[in-house]
N, CA, C and O of each residue as an XYZ file, in Angstrom:
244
protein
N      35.027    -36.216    -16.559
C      36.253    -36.745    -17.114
C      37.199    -35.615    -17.530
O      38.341    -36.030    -17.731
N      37.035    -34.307    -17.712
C      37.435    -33.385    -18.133
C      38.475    -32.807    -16.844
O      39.630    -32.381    -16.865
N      37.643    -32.977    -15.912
C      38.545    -32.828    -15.079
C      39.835    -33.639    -14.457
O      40.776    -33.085    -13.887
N      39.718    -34.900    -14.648
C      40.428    -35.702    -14.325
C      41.807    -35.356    -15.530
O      42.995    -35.481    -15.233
N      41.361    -34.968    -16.713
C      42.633    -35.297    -17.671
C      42.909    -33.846    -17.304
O      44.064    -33.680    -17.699
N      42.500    -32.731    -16.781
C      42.905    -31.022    -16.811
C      43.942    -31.519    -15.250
O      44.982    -30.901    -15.023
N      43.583    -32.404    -14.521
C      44.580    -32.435    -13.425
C      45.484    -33.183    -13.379
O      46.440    -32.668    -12.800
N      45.691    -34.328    -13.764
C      46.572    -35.317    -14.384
C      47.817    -34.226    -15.743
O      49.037    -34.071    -15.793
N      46.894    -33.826    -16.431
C      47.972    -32.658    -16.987
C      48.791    -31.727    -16.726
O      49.804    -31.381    -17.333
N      47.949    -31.022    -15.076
C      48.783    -30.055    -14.411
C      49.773    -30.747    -13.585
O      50.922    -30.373    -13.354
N      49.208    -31.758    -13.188
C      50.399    -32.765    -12.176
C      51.896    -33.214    -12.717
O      53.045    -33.047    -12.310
N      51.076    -34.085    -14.216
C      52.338    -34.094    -15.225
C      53.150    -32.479    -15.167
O      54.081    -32.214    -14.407
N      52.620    -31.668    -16.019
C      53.704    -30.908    -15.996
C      54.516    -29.991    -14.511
O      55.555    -29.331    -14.497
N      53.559    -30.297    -13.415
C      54.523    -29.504    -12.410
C      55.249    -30.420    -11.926
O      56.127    -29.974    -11.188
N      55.234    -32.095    -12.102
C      56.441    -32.527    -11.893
C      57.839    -32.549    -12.837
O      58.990    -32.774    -12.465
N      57.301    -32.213    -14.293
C      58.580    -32.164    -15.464
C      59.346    -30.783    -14.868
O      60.563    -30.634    -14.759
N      58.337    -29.855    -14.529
C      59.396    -28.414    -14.593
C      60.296    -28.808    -12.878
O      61.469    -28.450    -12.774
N      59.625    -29.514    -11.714
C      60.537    -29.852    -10.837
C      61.752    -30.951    -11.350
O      62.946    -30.678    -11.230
N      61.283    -32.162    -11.907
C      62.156    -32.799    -12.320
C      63.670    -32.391    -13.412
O      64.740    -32.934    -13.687
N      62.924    -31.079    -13.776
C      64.141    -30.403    -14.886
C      64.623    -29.354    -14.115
O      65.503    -28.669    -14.636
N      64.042    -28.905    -12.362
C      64.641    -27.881    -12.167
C      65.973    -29.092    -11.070
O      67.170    -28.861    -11.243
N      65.681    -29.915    -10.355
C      66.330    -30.117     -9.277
C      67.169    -31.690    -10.218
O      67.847    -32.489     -9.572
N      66.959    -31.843    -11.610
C      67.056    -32.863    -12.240
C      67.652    -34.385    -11.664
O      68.678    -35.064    -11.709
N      66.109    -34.420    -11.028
C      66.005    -36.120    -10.477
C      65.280    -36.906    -12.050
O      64.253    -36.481    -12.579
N      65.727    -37.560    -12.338
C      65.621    -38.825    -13.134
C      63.807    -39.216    -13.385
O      62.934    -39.242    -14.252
N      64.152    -39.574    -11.351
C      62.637    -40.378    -11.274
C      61.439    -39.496    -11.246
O      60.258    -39.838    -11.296
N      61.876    -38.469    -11.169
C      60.643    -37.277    -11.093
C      60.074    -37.363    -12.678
O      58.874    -37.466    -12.933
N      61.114    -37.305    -13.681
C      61.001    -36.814    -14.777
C      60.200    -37.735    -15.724
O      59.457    -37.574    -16.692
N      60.701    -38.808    -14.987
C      60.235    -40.321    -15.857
C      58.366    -40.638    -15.155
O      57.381    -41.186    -15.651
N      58.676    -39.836    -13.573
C      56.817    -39.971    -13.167
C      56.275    -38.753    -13.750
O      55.068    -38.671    -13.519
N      56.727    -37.800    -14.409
C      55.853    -36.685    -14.879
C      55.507    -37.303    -16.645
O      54.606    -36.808    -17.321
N      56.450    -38.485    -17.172
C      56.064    -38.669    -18.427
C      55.057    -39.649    -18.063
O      53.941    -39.564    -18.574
N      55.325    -40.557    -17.248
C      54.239    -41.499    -16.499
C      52.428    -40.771    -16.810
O      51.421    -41.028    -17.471
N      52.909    -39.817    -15.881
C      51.889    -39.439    -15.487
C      50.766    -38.481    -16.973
O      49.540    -38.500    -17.090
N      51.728    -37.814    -17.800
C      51.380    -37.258    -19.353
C      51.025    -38.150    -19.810
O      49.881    -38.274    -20.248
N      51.839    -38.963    -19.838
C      50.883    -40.097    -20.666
C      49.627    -41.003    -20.615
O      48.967    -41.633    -21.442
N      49.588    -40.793    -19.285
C      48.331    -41.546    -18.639
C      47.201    -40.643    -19.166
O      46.179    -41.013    -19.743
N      47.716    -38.937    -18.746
C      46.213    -38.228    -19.765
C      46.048    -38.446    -20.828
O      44.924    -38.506    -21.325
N      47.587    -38.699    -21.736
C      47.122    -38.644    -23.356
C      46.272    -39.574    -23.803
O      45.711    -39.501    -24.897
N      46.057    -40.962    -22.573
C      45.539    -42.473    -22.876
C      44.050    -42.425    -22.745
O      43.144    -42.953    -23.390
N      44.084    -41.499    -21.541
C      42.693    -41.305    -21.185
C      41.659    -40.749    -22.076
O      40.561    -41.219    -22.374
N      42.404    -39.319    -22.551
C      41.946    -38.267    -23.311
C      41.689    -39.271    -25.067
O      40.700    -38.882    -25.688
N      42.390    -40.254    -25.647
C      42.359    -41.379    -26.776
C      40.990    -42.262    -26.138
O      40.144    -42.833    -26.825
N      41.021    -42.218    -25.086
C      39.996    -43.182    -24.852
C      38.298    -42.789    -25.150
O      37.383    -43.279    -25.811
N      38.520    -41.429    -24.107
C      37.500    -40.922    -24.317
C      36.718    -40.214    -25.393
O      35.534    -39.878    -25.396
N      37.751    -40.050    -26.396
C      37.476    -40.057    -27.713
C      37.137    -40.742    -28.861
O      36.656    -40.404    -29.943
N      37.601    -42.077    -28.237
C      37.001    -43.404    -29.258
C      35.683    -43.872    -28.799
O      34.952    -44.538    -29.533
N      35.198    -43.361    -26.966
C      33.848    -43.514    -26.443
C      33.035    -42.990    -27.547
O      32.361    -43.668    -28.322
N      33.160    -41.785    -27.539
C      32.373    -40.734    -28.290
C      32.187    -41.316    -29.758
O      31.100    -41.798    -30.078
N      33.011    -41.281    -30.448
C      32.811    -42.243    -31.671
C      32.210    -42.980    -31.696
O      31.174    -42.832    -32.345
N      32.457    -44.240    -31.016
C      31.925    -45.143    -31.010
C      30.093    -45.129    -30.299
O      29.236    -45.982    -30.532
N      29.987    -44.257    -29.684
C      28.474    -44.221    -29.260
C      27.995    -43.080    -30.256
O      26.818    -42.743    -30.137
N      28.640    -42.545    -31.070
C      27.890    -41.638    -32.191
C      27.553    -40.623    -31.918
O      26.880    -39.955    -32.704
N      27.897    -40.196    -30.766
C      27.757    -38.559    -30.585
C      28.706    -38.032    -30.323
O      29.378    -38.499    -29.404
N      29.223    -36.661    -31.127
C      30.143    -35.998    -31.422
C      30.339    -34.679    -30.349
O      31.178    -33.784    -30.452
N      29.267    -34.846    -29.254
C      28.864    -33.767    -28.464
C      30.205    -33.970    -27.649
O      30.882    -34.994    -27.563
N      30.417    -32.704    -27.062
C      31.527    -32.692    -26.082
C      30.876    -33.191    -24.725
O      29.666    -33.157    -24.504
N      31.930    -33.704    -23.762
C      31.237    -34.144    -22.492
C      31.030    -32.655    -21.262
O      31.524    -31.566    -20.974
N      29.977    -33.569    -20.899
C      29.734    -31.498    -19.624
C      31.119    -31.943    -18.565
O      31.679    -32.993    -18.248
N      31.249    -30.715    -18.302
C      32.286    -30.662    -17.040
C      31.149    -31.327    -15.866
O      29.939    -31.356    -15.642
N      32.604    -31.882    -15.243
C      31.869    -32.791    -13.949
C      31.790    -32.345    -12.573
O      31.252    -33.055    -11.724
């Protein structure tokens, strides 16, 4: 899962710095799309952990 939110993050931001360099709209609005989808993921997988009671970090996948 670690990986999924480390690439979803790089995706988000290399579409914000295209969307702010060539400033298309829809780029900018799929790079917040797309940030936010990690921030949801990354909330999620943190209430897993809680909620199953171990505080351990997850292994890279």
């Amino acid at each position: 899962m670690n990986r999924v939110k480390y690439w979803l993050s790089m995706v988000g931001l290399g579409l914000a710095l295209v969307g702010v360099a060539t400033e298309n709209r829809y780029v900018i609005w799929g790079a917040i799309a797309v940030l936010g989808l990690a921030v949801l993921i990354r909330f999620v997988s943190r209430r897993r952990e809680r909620m199953s009671g171990t505080d351990e970090a997850e292994p890279d996948e």
